[in-house]
N, C-alpha and C positions, 0 to 999 in steps of 0.2 A: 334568658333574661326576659322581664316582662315589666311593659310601661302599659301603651295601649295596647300592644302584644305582651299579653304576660308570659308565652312560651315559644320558642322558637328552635327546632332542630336542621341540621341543614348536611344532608352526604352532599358532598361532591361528585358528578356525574364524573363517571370513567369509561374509558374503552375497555374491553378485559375479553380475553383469550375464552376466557369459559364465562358460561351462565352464571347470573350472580344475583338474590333477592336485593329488590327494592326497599331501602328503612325509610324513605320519603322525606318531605318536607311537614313541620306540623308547627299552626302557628294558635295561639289560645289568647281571645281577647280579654283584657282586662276587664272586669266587672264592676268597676266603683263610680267610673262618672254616671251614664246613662242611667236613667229612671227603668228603661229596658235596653238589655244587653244584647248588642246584634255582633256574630263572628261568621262572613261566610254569610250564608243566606240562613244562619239559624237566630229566629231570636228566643230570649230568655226574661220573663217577670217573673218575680221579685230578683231584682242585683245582689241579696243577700240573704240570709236565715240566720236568726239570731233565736234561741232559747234560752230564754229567762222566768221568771217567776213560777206561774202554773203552765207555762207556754208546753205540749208533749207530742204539737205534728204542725207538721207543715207542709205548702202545696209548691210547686213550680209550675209554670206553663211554657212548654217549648212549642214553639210556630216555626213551619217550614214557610219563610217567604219566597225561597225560590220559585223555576217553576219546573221541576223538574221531581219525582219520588227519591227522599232522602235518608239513610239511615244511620240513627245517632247512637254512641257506644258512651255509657255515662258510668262514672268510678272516681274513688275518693282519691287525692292529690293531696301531699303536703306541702307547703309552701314559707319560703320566706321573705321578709319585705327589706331591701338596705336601707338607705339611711335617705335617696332619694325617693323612695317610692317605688321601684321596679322590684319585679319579683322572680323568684326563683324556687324554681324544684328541690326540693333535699328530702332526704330519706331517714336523718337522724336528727330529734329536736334540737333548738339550740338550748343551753341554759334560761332557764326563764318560762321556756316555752313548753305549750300541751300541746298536745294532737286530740282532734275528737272525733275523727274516723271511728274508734268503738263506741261511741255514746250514741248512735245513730243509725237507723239500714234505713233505705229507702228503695223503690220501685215503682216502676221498672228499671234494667239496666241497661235496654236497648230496646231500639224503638224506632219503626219505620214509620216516617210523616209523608203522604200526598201534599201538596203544593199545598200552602195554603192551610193544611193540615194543624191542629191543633192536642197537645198530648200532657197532662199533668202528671206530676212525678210526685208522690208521697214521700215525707219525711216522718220519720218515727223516735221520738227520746225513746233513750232506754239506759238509764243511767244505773251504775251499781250502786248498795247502799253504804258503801263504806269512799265514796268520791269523794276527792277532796277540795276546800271549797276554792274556786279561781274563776276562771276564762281556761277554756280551750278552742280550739279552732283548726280546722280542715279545708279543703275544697270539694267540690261535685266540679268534676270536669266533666262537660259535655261536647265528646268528638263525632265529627264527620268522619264515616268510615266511606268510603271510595269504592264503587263498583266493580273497578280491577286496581283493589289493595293487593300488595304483595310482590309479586313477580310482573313487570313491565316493562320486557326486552325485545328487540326489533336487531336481526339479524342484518350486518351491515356486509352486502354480499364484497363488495370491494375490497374490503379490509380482513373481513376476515376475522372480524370484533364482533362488539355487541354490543347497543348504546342501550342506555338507562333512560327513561321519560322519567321525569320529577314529577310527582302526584301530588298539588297541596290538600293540607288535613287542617282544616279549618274548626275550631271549637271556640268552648265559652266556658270560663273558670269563675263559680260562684263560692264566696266565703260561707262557710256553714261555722256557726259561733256557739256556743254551749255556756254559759253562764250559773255556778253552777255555787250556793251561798252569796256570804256576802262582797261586793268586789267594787271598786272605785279606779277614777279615774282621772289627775289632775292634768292640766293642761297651763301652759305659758308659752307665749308668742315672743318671741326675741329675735337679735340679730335685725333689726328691718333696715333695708338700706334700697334706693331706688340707682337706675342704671340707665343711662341713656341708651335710644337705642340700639341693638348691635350693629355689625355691617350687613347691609341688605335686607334690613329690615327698619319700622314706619314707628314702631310705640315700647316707650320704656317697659321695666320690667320691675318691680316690686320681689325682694329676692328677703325670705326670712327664715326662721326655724321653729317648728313646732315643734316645744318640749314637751313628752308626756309622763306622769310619774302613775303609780298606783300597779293596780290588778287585775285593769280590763283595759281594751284597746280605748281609743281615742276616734269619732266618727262623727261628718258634719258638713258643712259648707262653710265655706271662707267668701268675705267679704270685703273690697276697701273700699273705701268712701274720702272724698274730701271736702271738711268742714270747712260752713258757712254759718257763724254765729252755732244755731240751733239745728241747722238745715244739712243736711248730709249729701251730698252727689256721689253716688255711687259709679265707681269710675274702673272695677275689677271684681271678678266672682270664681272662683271654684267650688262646682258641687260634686259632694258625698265625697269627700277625700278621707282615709285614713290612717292611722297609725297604731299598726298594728302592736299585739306583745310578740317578744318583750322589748320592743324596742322604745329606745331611751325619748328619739328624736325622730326627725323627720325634715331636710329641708328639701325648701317649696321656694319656686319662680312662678309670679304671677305677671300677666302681661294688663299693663294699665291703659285703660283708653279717655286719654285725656277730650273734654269738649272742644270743640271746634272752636280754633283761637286764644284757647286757653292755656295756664301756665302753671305749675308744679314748683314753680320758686317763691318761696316763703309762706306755700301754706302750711296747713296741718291735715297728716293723713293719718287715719282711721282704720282699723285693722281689724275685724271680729273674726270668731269662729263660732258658731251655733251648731245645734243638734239640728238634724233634718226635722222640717215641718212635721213629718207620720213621728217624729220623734218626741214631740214636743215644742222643738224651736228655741228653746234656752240656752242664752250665752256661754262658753265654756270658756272660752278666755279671750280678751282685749287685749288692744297696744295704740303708743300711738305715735308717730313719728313726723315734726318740723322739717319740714326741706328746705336746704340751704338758699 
C-alpha cells in the first residue's frame, strides 16, 4: 500500500535451523505532494513526466542528500490508485486502464551518487504509429540498493540459529504519463461535509469527493477558503493531488485551520480545485458548502 509510503514489504525476522536469504524491508515514497520528492536521503525533481503534444524527452535529477556514497537501481512499476489515494503494485491493467512502460526507455538504470552528488536520467517517447488515442501511465521507481543487500545472517552461538537483520530499501515512485491524441477530463467536487475534531486532535476536517469523468487523469491543488462578502480567507490547501485513470473518484480529508477565535457556524465555505501554477492554474471544479 502506498499514501506517503506508496510501497511497503515487510518478512518477518525468524530464527531458522539453516541459512536463509534476506527479501528485506522496501518502503517507496509517494510522489504527488512535494514540488521535490525526497525518500531516504534520495531526492527527486520533477514529481512527475507528463507527454503531451510535441513533448518526445524528458530529464530527472536525482541528489544523494545523505552523507554517505549511494547507489540507485531505477525500473518501471505499474501501479494503481483506490479510491482514497493509496497506491498499489499490480501487474495486470485494470479495465479502463494503460500502461506506458513500452512508450518510453530512459537512462541510466543504475547509478552511484557521492554525497551530495547530483545524476539526470533521460526520458525518451517512442510511440508506435498505430497507438491508440488515451492516457497511459507507468511509474520510474527509484531504489536504494543496500551495500550488504541479500544475505544478512549473524550466527547466534547459543541457540544454534541464525537471526535476520532487516535492511530498509528506501526509494521514490514518479508517474511517467503518455498522452497520446485527443483526451479530456471532467471534474465535480461533491459530498462536502465538515467534522469536528477527532479524539486527540485540535482542528476539523473538511471530508469530500473528487469526481473525475473523461480520458485523462485529473491533477491539481485543492483549496478551501471562507467567504467574507467578496473576501476569501483561506483556511485549508492540498497540493498536486491526483486522480488518477480510470478511476471514477477519489475521496479526500482535508484538515481546516480555523483563525484564531473564529467560528465555522453559519458561514459559507469555498471549495476549488485548480491546475498547478507550471500548469496554468485554471479552475477545474468548485463547490460550496453553508455550515450549520
Amino acid at each position: 500500500m502506498m499514501g506517503i509510503a506508496e510501497h511497503c514489504r515487510l518478512l518477518t525476522s525468524k530464527r531458522l535451523a539453516m541459512a536463509v536469504v534476506l527479501a528485506g524491508l522496501g518502503f517507496v515514497m509517494a510522489a504527488e505532494t512535494p514540488v521535490l520528492a525526497q525518500g531516504g536521503d534520495l531526492a527527486v525533481a520533477p514529481t512527475r513526466v507528463v507527454f503531451e503534444g510535441r513533448a518526445r524527452s524528458a530529464q530527472l535529477s536525482l541528489v544523494n542528500r545523505g552523507s554517505a556514497t549511494a547507489t540507485y537501481r531505477i525500473r518501471v512499476v505499474n501501479m494503481r490508485m483506490d479510491e482514497t489515494g493509496q497506491m498499489q503494485r499490480i501487474d495486470k491493467a485494470d479495465p479502463g486502464q494503460n500502461f506506458a512502460g513500452k512508450l518510453f526507455r530512459y537512462s541510466p538504470r543504475q547509478v552511484t551518487l557521492k554525497p551530495g552528488e547530483t545524476q539526470a536520467v533521460r526520458l525518451l517517447l517512442r510511440k508506435p504509429g498505430n497507438l491508440a488515442a488515451g492516457e497511459y501511465r507507468s511509474h520510474l521507481m527509484m531504489q536504494n540498493v543496500p551495500k550488504d543487500a541479500g544475505v544478512s545472517i549473524e550466527q547466534d552461538q547459543s541457540q544454534q540459529g541464525v537471526q535476520i537483520r532487516m535492511v530498509p530499501i528506501f526509494g521514490i515512485s514518479i508517474p511517467v504519463i503518455v498522452r497520446h491524441g485527443k483526451t479530456t477530463a471532467d471534474v465535480k467536487l461533491t459530498d462536502l461535509k465538515v467534522t469536528p475534531p477527532a479524539e486527540g486532535q485540535k482542528l476539523p476536517r473538511l471530508h469530500f469527493t473528487i469526481n473525475r469523468g473523461g480520458s485523462s487523469s485529473a491533477f491539481g491543488d485543492l483549496s478551501a477558503s471562507l467567504m467574507d462578502g467578496d473576501e476569501q480567507t483561506v483556511i485549508g490547501q492540498i497540493m498536486r493531488l491526483a486522480v488518477y485513470t480510470p478511476n471514477a473518484s477519489r475521496k479526500v480529508s482535508m484538515v481546516l485551520r480555523v483563525p484564531d477565535g473564529g467560528s465555522l457556524s453559519g458561514r459559507k465555505l469555498h471549495l476549488s480545485f485548480n491546475r498547478t501554477e507550471d500548469d496554468g492554474g485554471q479552475a477545474m471544479a468548485k463547490a460550496e458548502l453553508t455550515l450549520p
